[in-house]
DSSP file (Angstrom, degrees, kcal/mol; ACC not computed):
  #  RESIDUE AA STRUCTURE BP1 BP2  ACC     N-H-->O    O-->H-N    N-H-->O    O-->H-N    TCO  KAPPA ALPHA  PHI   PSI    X-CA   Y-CA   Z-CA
    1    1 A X     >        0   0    0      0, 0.0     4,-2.5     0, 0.0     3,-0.4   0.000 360.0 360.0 360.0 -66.0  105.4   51.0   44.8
    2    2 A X  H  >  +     0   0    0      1,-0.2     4,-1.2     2,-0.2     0, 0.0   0.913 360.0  52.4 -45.1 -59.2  108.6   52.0   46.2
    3    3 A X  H  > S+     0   0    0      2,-0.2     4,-1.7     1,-0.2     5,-0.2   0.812 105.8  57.8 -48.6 -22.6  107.4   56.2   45.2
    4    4 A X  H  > S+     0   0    0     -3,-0.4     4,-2.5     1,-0.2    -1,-0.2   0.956 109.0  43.2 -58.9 -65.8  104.1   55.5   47.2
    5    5 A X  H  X S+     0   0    0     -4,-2.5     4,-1.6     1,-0.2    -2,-0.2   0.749 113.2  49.7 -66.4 -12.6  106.2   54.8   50.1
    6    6 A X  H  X S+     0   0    0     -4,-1.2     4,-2.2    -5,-0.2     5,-0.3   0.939 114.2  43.6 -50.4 -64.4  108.5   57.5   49.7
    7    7 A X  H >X S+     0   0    0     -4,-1.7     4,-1.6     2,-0.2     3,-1.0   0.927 113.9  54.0 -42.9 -68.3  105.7   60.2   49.2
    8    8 A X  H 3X>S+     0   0    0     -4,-2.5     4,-2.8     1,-0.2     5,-0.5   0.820 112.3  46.2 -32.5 -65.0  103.8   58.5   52.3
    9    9 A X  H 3<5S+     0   0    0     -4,-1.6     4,-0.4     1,-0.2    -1,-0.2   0.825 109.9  47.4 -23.9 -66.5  106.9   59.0   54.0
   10   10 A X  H <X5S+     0   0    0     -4,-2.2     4,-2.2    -3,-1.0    -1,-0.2   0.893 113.3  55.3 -29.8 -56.8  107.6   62.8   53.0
   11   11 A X  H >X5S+     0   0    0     -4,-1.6     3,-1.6    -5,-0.3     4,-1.4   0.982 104.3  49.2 -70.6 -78.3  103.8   63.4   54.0
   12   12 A X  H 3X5S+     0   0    0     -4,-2.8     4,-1.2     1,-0.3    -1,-0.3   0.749 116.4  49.4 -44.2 -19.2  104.3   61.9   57.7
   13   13 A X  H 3><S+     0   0    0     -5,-0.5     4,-0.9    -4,-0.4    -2,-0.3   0.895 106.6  46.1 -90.0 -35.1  107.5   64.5   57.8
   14   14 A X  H XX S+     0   0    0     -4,-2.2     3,-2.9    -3,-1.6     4,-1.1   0.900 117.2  53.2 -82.3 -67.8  106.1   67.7   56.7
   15   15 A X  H 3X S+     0   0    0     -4,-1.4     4,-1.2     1,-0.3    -2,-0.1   0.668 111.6  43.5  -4.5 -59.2  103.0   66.6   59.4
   16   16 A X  H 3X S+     0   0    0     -4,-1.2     4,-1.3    -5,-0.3    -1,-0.3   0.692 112.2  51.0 -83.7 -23.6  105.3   66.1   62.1
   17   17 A X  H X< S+     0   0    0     -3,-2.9     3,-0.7    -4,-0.9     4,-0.5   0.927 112.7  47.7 -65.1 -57.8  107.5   69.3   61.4
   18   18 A X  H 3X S+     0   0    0     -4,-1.1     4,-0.6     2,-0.3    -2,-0.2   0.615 111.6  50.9 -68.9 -14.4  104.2   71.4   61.3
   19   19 A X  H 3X S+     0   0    0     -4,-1.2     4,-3.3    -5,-0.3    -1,-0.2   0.700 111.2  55.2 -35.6 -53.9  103.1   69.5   64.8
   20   20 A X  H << S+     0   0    0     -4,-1.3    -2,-0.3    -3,-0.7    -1,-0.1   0.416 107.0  42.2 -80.9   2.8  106.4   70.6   65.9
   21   21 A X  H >> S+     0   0    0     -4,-0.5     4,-3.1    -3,-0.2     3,-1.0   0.563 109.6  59.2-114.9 -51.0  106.2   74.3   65.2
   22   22 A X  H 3X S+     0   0    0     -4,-0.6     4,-1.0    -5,-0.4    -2,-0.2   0.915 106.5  42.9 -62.4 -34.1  102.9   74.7   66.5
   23   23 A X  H 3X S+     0   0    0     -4,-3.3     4,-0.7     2,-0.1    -1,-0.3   0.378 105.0  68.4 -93.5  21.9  103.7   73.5   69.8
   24   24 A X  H <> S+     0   0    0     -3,-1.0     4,-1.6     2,-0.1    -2,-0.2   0.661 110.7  31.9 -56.6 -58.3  106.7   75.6   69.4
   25   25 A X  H  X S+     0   0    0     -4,-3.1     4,-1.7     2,-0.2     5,-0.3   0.841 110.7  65.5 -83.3 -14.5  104.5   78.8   69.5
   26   26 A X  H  X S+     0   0    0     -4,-1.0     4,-1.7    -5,-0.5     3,-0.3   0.997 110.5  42.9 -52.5 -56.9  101.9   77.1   71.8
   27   27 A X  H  X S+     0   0    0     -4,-0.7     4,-3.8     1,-0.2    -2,-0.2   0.851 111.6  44.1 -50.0 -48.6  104.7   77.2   74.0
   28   28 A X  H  X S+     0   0    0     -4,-1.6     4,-3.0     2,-0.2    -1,-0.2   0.823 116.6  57.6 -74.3 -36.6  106.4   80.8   73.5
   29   29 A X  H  X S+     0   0    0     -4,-1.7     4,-1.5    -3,-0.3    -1,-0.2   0.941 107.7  49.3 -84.6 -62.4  102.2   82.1   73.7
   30   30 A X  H >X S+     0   0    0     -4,-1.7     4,-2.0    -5,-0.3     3,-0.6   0.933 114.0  37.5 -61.1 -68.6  102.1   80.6   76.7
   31   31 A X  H 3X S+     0   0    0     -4,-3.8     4,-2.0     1,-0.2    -1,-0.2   0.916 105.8  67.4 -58.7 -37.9  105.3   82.0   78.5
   32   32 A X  H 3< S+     0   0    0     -4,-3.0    -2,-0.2     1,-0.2    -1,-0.2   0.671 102.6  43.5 -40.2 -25.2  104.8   85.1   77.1
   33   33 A X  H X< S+     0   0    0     -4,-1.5     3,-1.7    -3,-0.6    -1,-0.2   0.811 109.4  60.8 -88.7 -43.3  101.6   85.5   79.2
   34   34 A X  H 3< S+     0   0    0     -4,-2.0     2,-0.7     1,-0.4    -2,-0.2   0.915 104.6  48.7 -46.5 -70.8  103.4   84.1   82.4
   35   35 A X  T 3< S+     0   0    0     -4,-2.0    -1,-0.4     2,-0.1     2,-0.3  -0.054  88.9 103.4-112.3  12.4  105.9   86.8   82.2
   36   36 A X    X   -     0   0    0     -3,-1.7     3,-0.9    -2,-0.7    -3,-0.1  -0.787  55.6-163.2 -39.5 104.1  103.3   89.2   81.9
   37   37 A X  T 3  S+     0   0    0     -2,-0.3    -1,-0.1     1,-0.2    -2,-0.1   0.663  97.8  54.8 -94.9  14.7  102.6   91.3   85.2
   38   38 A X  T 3  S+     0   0    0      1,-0.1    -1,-0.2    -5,-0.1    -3,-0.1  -0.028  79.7 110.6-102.6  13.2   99.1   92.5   83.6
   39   39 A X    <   +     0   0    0     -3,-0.9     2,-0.9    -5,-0.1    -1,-0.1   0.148  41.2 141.8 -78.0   1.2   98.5   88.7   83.2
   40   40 A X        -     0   0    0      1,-0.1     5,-0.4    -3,-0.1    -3,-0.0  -0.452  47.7-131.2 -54.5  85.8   95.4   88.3   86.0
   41   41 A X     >  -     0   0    0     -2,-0.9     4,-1.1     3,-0.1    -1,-0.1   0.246  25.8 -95.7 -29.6 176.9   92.9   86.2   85.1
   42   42 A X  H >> S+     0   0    0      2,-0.2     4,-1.6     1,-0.1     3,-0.8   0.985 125.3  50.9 -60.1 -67.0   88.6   87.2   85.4
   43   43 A X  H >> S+     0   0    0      1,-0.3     4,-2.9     2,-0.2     3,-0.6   0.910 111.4  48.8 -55.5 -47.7   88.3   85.6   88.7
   44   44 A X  H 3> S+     0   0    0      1,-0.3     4,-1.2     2,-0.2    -1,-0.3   0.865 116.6  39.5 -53.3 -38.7   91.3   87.6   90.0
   45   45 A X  H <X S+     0   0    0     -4,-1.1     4,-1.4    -3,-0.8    -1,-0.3   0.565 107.5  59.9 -91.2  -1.6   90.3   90.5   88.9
   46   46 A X  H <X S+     0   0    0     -4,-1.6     4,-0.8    -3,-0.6     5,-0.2   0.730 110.3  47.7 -75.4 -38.2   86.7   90.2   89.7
   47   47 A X  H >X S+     0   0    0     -4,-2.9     4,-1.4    -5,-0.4     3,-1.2   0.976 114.2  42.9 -67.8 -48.6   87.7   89.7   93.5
   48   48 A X  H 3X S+     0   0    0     -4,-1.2     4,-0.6    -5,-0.3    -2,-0.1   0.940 113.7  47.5 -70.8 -37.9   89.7   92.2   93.8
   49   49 A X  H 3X S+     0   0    0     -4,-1.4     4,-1.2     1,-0.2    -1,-0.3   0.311 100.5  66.1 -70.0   1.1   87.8   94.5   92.1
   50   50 A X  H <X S+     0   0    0     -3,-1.2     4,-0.7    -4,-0.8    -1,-0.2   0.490  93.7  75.2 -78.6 -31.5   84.3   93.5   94.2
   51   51 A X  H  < S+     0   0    0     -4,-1.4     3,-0.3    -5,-0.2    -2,-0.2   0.923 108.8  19.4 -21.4 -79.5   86.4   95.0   97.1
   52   52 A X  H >< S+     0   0    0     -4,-0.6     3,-2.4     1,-0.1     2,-1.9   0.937 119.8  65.0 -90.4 -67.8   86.1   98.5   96.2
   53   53 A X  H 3< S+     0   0    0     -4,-1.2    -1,-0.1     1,-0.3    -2,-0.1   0.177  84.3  73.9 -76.8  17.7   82.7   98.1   93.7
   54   54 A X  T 3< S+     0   0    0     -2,-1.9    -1,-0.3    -4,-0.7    -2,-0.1   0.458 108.8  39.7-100.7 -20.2   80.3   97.0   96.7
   55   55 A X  S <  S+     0   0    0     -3,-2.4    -2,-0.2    -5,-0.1    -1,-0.1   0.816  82.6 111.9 -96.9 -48.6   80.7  100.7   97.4
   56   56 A X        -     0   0    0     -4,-0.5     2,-0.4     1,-0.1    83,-0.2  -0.106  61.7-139.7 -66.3 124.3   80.6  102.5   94.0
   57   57 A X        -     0   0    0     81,-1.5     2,-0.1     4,-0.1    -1,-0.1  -0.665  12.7-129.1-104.8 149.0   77.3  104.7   93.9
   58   58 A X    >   -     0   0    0     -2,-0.4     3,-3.0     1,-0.2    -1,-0.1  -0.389  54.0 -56.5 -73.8 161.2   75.1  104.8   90.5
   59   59 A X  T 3  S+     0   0    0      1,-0.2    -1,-0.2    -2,-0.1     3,-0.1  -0.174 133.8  14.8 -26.1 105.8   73.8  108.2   88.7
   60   60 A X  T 3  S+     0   0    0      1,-0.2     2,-0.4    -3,-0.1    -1,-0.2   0.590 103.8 113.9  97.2 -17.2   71.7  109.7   91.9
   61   61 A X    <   +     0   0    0     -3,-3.0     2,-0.3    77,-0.1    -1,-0.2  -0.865  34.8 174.1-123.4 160.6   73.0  107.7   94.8
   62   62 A X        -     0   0    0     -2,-0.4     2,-0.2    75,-0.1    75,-0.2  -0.854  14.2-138.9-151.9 161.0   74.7  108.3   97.4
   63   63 A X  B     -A  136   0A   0     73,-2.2    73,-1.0    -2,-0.3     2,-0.1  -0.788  30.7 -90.3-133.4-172.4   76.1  106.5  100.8
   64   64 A X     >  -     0   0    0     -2,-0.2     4,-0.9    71,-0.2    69,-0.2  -0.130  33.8-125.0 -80.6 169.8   76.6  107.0  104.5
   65   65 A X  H  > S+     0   0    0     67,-1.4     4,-0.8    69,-0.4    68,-0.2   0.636 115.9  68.6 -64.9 -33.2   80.1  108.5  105.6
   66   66 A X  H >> S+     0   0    0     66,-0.9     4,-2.6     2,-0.3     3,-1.3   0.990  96.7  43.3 -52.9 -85.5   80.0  105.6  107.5
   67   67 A X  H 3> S+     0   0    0      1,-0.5     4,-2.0     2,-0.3    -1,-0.2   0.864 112.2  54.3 -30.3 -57.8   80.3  103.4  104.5
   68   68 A X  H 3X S+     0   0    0     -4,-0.9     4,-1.7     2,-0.2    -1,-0.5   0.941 109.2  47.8 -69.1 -32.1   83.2  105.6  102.7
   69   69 A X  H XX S+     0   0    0     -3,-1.3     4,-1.3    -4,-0.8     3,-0.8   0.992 106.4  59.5 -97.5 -46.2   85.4  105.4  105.9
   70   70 A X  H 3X S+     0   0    0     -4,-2.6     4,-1.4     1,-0.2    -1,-0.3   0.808 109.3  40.2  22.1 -84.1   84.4  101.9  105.4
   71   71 A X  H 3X S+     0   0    0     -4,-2.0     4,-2.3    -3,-0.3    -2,-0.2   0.904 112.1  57.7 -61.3 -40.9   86.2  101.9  101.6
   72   72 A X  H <X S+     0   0    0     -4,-1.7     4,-0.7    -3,-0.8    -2,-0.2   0.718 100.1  49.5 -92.0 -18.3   88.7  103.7  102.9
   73   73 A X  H >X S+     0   0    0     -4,-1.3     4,-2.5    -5,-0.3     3,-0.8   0.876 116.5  51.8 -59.4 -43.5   89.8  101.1  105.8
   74   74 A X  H 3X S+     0   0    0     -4,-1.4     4,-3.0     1,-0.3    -2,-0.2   0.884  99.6  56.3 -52.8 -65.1   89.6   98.7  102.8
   75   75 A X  H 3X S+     0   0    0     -4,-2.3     4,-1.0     2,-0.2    -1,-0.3   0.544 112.3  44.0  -2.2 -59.6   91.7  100.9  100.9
   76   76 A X  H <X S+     0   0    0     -3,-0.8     4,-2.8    -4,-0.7    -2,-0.2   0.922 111.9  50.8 -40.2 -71.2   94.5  100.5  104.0
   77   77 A X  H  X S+     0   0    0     -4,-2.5     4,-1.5     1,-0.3    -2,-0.2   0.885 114.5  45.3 -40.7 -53.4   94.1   96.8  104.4
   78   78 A X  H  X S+     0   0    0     -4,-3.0     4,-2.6     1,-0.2    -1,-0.3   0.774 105.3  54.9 -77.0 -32.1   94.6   96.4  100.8
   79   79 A X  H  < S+     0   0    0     -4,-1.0    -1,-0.2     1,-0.3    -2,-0.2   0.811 112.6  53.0 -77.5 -35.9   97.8   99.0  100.0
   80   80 A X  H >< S+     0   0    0     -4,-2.8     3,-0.8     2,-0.2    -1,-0.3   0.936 110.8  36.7 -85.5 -22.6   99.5   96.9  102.7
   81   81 A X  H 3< S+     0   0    0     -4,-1.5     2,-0.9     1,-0.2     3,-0.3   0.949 127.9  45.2 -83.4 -46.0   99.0   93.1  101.5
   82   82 A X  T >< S+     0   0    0     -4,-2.6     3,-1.6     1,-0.2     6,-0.2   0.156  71.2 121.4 -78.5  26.5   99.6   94.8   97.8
   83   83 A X  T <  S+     0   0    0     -2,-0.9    27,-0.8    -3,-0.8    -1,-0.2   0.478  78.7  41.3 -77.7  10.0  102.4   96.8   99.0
   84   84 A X  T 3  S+     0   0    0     25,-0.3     2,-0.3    -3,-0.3    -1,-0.3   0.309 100.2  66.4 -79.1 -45.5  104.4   94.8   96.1
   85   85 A X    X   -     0   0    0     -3,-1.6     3,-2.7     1,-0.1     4,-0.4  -0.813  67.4-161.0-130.6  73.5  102.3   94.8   93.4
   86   86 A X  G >  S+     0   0    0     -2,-0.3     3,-2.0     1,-0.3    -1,-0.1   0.832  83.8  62.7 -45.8 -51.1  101.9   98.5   92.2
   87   87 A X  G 3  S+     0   0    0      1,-0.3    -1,-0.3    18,-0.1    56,-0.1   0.864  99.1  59.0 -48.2 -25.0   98.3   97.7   89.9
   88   88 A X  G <  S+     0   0    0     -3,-2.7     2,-0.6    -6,-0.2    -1,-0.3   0.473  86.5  72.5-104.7  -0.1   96.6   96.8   93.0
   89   89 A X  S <  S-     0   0    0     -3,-2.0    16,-1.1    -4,-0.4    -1,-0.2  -0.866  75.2-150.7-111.3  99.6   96.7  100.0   95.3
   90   90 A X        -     0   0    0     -2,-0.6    60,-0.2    58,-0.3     2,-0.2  -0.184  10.6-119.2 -34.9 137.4   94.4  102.4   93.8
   91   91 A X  E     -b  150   0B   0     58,-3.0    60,-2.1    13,-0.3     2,-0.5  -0.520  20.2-147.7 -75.1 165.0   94.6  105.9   94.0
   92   92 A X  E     +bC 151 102B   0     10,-1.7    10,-2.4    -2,-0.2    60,-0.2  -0.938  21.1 172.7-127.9 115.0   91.7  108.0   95.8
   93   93 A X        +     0   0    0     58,-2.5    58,-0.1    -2,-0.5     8,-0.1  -0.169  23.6 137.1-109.7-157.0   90.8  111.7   94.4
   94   94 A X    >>> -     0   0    0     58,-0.2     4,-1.4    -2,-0.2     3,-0.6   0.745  37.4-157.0 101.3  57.3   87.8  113.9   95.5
   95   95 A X  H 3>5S+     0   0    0      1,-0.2     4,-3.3     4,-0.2     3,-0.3   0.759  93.7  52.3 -55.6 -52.8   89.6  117.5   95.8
   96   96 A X  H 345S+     0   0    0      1,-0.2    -1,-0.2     2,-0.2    58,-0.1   0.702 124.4  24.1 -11.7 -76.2   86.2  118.2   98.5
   97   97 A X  H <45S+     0   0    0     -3,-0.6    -1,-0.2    56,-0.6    -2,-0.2   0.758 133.9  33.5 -58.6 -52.7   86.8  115.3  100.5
   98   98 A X  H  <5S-     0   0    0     -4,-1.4    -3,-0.2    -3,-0.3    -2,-0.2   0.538  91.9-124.4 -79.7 -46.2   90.8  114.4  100.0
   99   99 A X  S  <<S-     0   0    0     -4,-3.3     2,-0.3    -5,-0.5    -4,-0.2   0.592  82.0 -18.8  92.6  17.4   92.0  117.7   99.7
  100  100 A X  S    S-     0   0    0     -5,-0.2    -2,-0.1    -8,-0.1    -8,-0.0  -0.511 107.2 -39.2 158.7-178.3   93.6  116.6   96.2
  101  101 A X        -     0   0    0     -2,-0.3     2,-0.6    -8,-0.1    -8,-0.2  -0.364  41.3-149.3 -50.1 130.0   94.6  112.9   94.6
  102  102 A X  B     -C   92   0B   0    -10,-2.4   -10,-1.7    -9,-0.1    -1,-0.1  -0.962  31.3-144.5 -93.3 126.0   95.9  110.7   97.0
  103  103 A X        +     0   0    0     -2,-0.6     2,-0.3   -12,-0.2   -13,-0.0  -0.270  26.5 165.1 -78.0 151.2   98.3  108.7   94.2
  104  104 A X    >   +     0   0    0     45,-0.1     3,-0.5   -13,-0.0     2,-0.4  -0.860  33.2  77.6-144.7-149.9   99.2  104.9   94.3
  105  105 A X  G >  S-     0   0    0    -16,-1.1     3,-1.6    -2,-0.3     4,-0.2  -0.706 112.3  -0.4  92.8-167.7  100.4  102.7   92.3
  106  106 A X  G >  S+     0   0    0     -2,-0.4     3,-1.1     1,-0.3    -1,-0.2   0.811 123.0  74.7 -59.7 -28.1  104.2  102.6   91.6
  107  107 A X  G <  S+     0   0    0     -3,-0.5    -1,-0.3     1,-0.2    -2,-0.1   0.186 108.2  25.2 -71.0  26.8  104.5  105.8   94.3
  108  108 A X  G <  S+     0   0    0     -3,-1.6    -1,-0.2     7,-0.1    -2,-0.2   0.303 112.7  65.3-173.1  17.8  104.0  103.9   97.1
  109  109 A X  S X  S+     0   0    0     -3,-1.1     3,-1.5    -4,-0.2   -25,-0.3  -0.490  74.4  42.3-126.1-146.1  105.0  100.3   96.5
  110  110 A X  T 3  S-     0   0    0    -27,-0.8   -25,-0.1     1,-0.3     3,-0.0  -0.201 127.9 -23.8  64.1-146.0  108.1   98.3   95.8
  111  111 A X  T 3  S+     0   0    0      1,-0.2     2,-1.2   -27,-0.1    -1,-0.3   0.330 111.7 100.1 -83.2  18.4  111.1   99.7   98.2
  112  112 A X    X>  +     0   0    0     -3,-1.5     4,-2.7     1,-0.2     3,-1.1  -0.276  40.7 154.1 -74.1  60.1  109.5  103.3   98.7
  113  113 A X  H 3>  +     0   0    0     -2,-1.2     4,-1.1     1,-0.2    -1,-0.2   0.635  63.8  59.4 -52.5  -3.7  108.3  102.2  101.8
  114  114 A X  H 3> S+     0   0    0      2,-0.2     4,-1.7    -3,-0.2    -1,-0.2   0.637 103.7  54.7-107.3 -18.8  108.2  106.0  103.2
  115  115 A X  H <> S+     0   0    0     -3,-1.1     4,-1.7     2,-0.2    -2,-0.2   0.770 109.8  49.6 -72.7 -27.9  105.6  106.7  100.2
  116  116 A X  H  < S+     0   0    0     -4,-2.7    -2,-0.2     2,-0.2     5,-0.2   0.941 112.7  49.3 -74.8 -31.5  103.3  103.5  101.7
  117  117 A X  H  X S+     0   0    0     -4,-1.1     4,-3.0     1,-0.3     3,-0.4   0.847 109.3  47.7 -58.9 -49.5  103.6  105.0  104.8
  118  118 A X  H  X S+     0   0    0     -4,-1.7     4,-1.5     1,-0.2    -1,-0.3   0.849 111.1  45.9 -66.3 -35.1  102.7  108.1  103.7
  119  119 A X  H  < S+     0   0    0     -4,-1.7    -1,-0.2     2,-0.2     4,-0.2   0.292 114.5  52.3 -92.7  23.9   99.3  107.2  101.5
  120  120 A X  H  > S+     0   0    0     -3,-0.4     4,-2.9     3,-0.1     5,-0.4   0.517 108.8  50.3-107.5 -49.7   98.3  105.1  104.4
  121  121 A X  H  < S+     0   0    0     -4,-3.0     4,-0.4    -5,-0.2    -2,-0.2   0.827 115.3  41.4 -33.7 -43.0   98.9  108.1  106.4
  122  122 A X  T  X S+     0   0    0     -4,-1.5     4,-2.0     2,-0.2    -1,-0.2   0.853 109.9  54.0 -81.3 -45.1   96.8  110.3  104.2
  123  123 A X  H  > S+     0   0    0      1,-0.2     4,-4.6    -4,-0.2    -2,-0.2   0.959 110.4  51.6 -61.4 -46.1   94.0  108.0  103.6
  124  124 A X  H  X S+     0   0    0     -4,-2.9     4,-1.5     1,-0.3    -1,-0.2   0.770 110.2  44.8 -62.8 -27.0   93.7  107.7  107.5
  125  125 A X  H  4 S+     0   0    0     -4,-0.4     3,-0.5    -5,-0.4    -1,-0.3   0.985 110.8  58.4 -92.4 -22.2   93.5  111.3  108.0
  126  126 A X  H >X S+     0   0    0     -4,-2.0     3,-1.8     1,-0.2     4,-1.6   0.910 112.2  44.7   7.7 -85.6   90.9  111.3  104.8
  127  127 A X  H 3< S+     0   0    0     -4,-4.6     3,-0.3     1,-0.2    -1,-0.2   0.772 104.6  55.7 -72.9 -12.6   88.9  109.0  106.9
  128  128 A X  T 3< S+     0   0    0     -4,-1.5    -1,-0.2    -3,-0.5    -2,-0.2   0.453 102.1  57.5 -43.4 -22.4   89.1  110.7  109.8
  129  129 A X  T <4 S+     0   0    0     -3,-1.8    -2,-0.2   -32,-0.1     2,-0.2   0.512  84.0 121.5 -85.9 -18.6   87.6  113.9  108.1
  130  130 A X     <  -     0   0    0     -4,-1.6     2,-0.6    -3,-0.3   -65,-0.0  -0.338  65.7-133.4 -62.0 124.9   84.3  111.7  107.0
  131  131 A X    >   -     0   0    0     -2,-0.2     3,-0.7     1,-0.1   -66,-0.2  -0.797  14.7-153.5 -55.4  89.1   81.1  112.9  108.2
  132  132 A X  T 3  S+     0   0    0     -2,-0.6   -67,-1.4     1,-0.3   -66,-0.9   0.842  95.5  41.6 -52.7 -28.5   79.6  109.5  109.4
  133  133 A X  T 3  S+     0   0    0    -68,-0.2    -1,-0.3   -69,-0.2     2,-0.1   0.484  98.2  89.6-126.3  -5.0   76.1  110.9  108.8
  134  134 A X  S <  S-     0   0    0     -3,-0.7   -69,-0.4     1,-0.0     2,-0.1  -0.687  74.1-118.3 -89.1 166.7   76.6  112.9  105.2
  135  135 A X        -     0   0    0     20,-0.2     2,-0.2    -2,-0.1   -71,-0.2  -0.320  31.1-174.4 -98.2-174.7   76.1  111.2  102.0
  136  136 A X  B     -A   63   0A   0    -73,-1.0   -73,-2.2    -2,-0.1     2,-0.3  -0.926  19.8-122.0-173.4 117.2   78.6  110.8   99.6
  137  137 A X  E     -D  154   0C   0     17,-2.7    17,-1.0    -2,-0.2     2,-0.4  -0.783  24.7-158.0 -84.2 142.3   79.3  109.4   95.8
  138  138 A X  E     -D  153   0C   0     -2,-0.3   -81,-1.5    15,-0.2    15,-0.2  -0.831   9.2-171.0 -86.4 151.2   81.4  107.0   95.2
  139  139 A X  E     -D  152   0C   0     13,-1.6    13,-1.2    -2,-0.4    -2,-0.0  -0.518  12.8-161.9-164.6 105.4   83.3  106.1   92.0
  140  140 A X        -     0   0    0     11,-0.2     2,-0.5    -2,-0.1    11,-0.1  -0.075  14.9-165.6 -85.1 145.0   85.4  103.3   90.9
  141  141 A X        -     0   0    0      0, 0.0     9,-2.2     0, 0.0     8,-0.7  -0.859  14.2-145.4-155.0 116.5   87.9  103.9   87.4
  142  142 A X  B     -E  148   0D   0     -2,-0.5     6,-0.2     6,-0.2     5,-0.1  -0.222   7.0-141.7 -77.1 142.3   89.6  101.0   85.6
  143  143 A X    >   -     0   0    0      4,-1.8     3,-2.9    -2,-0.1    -1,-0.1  -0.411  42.2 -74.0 -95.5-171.8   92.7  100.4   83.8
  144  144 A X  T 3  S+     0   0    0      1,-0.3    -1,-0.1     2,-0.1    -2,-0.0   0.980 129.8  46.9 -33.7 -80.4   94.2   98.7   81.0
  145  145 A X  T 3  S-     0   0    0      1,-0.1    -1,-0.3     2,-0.1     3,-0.1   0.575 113.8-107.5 -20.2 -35.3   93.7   95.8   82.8
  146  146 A X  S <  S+     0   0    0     -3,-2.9     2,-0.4     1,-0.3    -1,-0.1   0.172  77.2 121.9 100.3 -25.8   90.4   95.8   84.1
  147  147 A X  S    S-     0   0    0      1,-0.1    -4,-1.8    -5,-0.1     2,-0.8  -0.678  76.1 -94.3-102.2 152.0   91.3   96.6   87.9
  148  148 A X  B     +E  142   0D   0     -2,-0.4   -58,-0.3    -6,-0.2    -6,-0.2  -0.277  49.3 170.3 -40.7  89.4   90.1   99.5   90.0
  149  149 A X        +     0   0    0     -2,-0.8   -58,-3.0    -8,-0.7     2,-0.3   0.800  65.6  21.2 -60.8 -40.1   93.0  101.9   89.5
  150  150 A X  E     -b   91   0B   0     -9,-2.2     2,-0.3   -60,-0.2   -58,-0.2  -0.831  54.7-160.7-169.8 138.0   91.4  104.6   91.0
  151  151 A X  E     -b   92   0B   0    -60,-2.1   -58,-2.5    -2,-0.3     2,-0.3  -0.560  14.7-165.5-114.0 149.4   88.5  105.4   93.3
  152  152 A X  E     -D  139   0C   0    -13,-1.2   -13,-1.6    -2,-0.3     2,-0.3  -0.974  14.0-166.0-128.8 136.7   86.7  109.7   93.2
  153  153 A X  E     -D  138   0C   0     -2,-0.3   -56,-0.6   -15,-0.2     2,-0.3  -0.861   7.1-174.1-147.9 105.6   84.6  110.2   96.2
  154  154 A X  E      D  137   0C   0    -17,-1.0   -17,-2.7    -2,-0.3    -2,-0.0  -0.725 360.0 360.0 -93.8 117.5   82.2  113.3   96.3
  155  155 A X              0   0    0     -2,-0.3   -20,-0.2   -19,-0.2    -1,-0.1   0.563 360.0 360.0 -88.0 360.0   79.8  114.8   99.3
């Protein structure tokens, strides 16, 4: 009798160690992801990325000029509330349109402020060169992440 209740004992101990090690890594799993800065849930990245992909033309289609200068206000709005957060201000190529890559990303957020200045600058003179009444491809390209890194726009 007394070795039944020993074993029983033992048994309830390894349990409760192996309880305690799993929510030991539950935990460490858990922070690890906080401290992530690629760490965006679906919903987060499905808004942000509906921005830009209400625009994005298929195989064959095309939009107004209208419509890009459109994206490209968007494009503004957004590089100044994300001026912070380097994943979330796409760059914009199209040598045609653009006149080469306009970059974003880590060149133009954080303390460069004279780099935000500048790709807000660029995008504005970008839209100022659309043709409201030509058409135009758009095209959205994803990162690691999953968000629109960078948007190619073709007459």
């Amino acid at each position: 009798m007394e070795n039944a209740s020993k074993a029983l004992i033992i048994a309830a101990s390894i349990l409760i160690a192996i309880l305690i090690i799993a929510l030991g890594v539950t935990i460490f799993n858990r922070a690890q992801d906080a401290a992530s800065t690629e760490s965006l849930d679906t919903a987060e990245i499905n808004m942000f990325n509906q921005k830009f992909e209400k625009y994005s033309t298929g195989a064959g289609e095309n939009i107004l000029g209208s419509q890009v200068k459109t994206l490209i206000s968007t494009l503004i709005s957004n590089a100044s509330t994300n001026k912070d957060d380097p994943i979330k201000v796409p760059a914009l190529n199209g040598n045609a349109v653009t006149g080469g890559e306009i970059k974003g990303g880590e060149d133009v957020t954080g303390n460069n402020s004279a780099g935000l200045q500048s790709y807000i600058n660029r995008l504005s003179q970008v839209k100022n060169n659309i043709n409201s009444t030509h058409s135009y491809t758009v095209t959205c390209n994803y990162g690691k992440a999953g968000l629109v890194t960078s948007i190619t726009i073709n007459q």
